[in-house]
C-alpha positions as CSV (number, residue, x, y, z in Angstrom):
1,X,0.0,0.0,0.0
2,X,1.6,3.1,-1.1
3,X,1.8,6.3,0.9
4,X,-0.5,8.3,-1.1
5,X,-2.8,5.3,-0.8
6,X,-2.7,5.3,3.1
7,X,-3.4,9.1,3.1
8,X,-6.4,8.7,0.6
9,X,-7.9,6.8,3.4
10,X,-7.7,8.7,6.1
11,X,-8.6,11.4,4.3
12,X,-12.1,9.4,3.4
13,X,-12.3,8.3,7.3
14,X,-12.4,11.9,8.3
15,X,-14.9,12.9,5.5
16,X,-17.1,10.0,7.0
17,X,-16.9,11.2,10.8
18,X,-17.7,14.6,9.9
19,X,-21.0,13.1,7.9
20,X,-21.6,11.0,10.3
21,X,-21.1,13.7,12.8
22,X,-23.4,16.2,10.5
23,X,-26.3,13.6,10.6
24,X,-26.4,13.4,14.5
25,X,-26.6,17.3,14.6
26,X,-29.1,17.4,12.0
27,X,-31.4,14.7,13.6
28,X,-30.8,16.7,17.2
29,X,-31.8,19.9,15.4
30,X,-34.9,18.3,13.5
31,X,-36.1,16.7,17.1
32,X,-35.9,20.4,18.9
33,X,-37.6,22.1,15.8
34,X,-40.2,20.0,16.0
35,X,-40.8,20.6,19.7
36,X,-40.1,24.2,19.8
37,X,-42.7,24.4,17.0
38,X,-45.3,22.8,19.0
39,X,-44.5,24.5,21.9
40,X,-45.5,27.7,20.2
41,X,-48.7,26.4,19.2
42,X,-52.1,27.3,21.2
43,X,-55.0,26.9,19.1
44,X,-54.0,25.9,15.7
45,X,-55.0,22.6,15.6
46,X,-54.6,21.5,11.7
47,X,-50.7,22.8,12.3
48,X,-50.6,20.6,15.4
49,X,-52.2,17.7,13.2
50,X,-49.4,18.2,10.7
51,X,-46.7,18.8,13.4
52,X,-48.2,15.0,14.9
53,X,-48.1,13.4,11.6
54,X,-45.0,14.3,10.7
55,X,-43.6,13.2,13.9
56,X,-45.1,9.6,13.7
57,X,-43.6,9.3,9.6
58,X,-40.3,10.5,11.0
59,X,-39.7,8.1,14.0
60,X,-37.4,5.9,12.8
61,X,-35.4,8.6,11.2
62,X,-35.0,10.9,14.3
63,X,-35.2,7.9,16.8
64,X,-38.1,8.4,18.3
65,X,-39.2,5.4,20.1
66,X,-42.8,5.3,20.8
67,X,-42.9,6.3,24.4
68,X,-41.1,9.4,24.0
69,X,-44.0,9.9,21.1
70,X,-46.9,9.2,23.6
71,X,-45.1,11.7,26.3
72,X,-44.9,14.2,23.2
73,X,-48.6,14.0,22.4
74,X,-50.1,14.2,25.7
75,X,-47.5,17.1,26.8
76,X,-49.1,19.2,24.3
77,X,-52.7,18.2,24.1
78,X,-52.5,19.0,27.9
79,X,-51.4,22.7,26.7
80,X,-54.3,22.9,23.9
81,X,-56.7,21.7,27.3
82,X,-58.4,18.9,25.3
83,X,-56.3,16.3,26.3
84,X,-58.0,12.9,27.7
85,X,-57.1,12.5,31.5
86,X,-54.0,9.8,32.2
87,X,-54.9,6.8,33.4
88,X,-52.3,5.7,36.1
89,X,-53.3,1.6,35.6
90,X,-51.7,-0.1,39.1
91,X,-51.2,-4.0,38.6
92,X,-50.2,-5.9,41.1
93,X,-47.8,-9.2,39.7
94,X,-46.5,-11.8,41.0
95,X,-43.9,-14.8,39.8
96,X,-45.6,-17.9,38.6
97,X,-46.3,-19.7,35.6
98,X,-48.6,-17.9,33.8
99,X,-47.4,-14.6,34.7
100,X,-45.8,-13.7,31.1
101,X,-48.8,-14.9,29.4
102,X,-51.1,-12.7,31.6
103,X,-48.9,-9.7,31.4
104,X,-48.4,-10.7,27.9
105,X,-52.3,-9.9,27.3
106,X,-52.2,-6.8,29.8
107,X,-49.5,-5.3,27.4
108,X,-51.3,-5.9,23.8
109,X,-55.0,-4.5,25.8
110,X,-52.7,-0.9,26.8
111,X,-51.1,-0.8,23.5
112,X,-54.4,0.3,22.0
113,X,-55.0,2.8,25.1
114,X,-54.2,6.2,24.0
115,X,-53.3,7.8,27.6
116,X,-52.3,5.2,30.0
117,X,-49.0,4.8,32.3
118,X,-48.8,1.2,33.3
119,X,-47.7,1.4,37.2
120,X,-46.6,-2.3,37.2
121,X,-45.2,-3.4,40.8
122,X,-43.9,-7.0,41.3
123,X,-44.1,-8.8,44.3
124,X,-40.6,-9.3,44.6
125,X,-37.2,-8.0,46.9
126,X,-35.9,-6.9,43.5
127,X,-37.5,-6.3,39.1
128,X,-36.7,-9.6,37.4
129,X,-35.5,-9.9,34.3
130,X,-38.9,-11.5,33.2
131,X,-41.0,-8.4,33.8
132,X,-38.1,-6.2,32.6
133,X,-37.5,-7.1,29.4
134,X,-41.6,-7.3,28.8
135,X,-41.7,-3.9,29.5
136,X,-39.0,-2.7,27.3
137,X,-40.4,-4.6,24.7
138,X,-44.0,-3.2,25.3
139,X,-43.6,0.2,24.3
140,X,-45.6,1.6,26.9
141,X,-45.5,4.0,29.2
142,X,-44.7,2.0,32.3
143,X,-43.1,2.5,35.8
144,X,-41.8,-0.6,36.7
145,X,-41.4,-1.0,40.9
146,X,-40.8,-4.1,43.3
147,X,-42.5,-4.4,47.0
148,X,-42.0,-7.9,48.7
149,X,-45.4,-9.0,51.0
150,X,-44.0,-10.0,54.0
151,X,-43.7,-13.7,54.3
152,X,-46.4,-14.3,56.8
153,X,-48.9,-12.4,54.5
154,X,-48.8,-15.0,52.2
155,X,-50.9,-17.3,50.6
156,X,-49.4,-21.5,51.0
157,X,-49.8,-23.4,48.4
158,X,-53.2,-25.0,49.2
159,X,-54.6,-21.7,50.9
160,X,-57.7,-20.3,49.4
161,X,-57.3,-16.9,47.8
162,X,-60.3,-15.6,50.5
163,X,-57.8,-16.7,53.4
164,X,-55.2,-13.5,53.4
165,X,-55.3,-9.9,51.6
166,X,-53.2,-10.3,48.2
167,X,-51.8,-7.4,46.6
168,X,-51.6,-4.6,49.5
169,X,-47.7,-4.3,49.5
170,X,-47.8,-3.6,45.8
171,X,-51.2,-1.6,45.4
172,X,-50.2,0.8,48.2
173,X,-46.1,0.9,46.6
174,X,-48.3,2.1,43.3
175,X,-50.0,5.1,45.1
176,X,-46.9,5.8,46.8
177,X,-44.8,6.1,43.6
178,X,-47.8,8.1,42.5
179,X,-48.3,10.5,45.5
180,X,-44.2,11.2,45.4
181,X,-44.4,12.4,41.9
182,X,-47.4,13.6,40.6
183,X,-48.4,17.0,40.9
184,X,-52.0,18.2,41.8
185,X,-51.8,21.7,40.5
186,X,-50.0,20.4,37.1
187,X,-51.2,16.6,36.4
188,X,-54.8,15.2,35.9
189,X,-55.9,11.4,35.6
190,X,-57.8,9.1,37.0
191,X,-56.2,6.0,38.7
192,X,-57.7,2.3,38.3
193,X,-56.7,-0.7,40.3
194,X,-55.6,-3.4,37.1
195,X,-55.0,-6.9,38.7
196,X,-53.0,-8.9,36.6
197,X,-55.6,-12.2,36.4
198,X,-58.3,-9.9,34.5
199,X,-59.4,-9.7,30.9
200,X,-60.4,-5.6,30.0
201,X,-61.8,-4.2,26.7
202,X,-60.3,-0.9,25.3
203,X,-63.9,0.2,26.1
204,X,-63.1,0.1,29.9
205,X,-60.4,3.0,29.2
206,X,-63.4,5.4,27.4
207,X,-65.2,5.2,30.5
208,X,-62.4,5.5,33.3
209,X,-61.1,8.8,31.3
210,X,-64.9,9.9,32.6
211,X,-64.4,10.1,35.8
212,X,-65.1,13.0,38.0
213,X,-64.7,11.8,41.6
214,X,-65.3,7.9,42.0
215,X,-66.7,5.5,39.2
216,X,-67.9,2.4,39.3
217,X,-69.0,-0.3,36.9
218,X,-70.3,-4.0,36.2
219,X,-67.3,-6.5,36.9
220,X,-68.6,-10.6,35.2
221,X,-67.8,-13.4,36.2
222,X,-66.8,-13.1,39.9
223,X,-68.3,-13.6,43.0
224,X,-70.5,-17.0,41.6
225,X,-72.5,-14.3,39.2
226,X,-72.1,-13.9,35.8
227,X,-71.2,-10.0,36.7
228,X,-71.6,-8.2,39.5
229,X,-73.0,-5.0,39.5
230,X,-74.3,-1.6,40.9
231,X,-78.1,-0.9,41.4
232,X,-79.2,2.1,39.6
233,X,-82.3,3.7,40.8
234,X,-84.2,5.2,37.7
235,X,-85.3,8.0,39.0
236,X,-82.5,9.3,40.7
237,X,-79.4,7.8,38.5
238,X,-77.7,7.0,41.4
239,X,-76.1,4.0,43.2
240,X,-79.2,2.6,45.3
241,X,-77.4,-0.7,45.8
242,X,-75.0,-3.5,44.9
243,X,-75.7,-7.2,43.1
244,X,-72.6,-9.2,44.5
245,X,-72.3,-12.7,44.9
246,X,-70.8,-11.9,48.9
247,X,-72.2,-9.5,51.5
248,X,-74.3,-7.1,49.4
249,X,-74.8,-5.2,52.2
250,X,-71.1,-3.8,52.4
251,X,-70.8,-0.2,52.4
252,X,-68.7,-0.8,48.9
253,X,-70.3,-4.4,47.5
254,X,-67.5,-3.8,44.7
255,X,-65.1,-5.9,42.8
256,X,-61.3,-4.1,42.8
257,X,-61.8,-3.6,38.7
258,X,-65.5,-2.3,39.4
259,X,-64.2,1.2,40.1
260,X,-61.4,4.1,39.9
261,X,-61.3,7.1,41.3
262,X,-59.5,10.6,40.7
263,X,-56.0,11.2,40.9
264,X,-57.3,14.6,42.6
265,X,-59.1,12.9,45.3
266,X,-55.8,10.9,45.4
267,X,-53.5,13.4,46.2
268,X,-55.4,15.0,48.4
269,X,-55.8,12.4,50.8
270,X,-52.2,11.2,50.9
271,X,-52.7,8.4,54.3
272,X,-55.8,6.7,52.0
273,X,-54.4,3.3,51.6
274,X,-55.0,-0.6,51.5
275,X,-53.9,-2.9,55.0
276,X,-53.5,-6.2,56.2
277,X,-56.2,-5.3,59.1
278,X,-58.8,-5.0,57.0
279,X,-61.7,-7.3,57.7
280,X,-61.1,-10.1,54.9
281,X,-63.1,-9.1,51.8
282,X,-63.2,-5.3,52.8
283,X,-60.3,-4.1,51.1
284,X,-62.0,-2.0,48.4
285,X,-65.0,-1.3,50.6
286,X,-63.2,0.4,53.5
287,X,-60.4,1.9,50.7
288,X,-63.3,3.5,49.0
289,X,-64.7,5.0,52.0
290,X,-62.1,7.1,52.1
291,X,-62.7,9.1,49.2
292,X,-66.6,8.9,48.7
293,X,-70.2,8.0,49.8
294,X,-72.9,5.4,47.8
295,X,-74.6,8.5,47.2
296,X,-72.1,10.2,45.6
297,X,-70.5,7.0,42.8
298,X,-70.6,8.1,39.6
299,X,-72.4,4.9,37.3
300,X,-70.6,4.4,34.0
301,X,-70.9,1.8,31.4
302,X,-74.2,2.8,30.0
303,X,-75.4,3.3,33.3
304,X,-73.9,-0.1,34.8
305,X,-75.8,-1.8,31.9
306,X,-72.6,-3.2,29.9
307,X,-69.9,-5.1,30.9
308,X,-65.7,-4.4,30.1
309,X,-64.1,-6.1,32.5
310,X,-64.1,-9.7,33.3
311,X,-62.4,-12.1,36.2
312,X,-61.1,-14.8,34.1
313,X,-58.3,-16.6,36.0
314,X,-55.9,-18.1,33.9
315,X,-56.0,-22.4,34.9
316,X,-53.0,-23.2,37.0
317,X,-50.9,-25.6,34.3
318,X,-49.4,-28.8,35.3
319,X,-45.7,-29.0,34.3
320,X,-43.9,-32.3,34.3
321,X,-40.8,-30.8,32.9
322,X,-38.6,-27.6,31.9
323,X,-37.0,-26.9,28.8
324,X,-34.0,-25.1,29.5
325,X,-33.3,-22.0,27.3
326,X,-36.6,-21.0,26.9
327,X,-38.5,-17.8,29.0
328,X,-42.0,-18.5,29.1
């Protein structure tokens, strides 16, 4: 290789650094244009449309990944006012056989949600690598935390799920991540109570962005019903009383997907939280009273008449034998 040669290429390397080089600032520049322009936007919507859809044919060229496109979008609806409220979705999980397959179906349900952060807390010392590597794959907005239920809070194996509270380490971890860094006077949403084991339509999330104060709704398949539900007095349009398979009578005869309330009410009342002492079946009962009265629920789904949520409990599979290499 002559000497000429050897300066040739260099001289090519250092034309391809400073391309390379003029492509990173040009992508940099292209990202903050577009966000300066839509930060100077109040009330033009159709330039806001065009701002958006440029944005979303751009992605891949300026690396935008998805969630930074979702925080985009609802960081300036929220300035044009017309956004729809977050919904802060709290799921309780825990490390089992079927947990990637229900997590699995969570994930696809929120990926047609428009304004949703996934608050998803394990029940675990530390985040596994299972969970983690869903949620970076998801695309979502998510918070990913860990809270361990104390070892004598725990289900055995042959317990029945009636016996001890499930979920209160990691539902009350969820409002505390919530409560440490959401703002009243600047954020707005609604927050609903997602268990893991449930099946939801996209129609559920129309009706939770509704909510004023507390709202409530048919839950089927639970409590040896095909759905329990709120009464509706006709006259009034207000909560009159409860169809539940269990203790109709409670204060709150609802199922922990049958309502959410908002992140307002929340804030506000920053010791509102779930416990072990609770009297066993009481927990949303006695965690409702905090915030509201019967009188005051809010009836949603077509006035409790139509269902979107469902318990259906994934079967407990029998395995003989594990294939090693494989995360299932």
């Amino acid at each position: 290789m002559t000497f000429v040669t050897v300066i040739h290429m260099e001289y090519l390397n250092h034309i391809d650094m400073k391309i390379r080089k003029c492509m990173v600032y040009f992508l940099g520049l292209s990202i903050l244009f577009i966000i300066w322009r839509l930060s100077i936007i109040e009330t033009d919507v159709e330039k806001l449309q065009f701002l958006k859809d440029t944005l979303y044919l751009n992605k891949e060229q300026l690396q935008l990944s998805h969630q930074q496109l979702v925080l985009i979008e609802h960081l300036y609806q929220t300035k044009l006012g017309k956004e729809q409220p977050m919904v802060y979705a709290v799921t309780p999980t825990y490390t089992r056989y079927v947990q990637k397959a229900e997590l699995t179906r969570i994930s696809q349900t929120l990926a047609l949600v428009p304004n949703v952060h996934w608050v998803l807390v394990e029940d675990s010392d530390e985040k596994t690598d299972l969970v983690r590597n869903l949620v970076s794959e998801s695309n979502l907005l998510v918070t990913h935390l860990a809270a361990k239920t104390p070892t004598y809070e725990k289900l055995g194996e042959k317990d029945p799920r009636w016996k001890k509270h499930r979920g209160v380490e990691q539902r009350n971890a969820g409002l505390k991540w919530i409560r440490a860094n959401l703002d009243p006077n600047k954020d707005k949403g609604v927050v609903f109570f997602m268990d893991d084991d449930n099946t939801y339509s996209v129609k559920l999330f129309k009706e939770i962005a509704k909510v004023k104060k507390v709202g409530v709704w048919p839950v089927g398949l639970v409590g040896g019903l095909n759905a329990e539900a709120p009464i509706i007095d006709q006259q009034t349009g207000k909560v009159s009383g409860y169809r539940s398979g269990w203790k109709a009578d409670r204060p709150f005869a609802i199922d922990m997907a049958g309502f959410a309330i908002n992140l307002e009410l929340i804030l506000a009342k920053p010791h509102a939280e779930f416990s072990y002492k609770m009297e066993k079946g009481y927990q949303e009962s006695e965690f409702l009273s905090y915030f509201t009265t019967k009188d005051e629920l809010e009836p949603l789904a077509d006035n409790c008449t139509k269902v979107y949520v469902w318990h259906t409990r994934t079967e407990k599979p029998t395995v003989k034998g594990i294939i090693k290499g494989l995360e299932v």
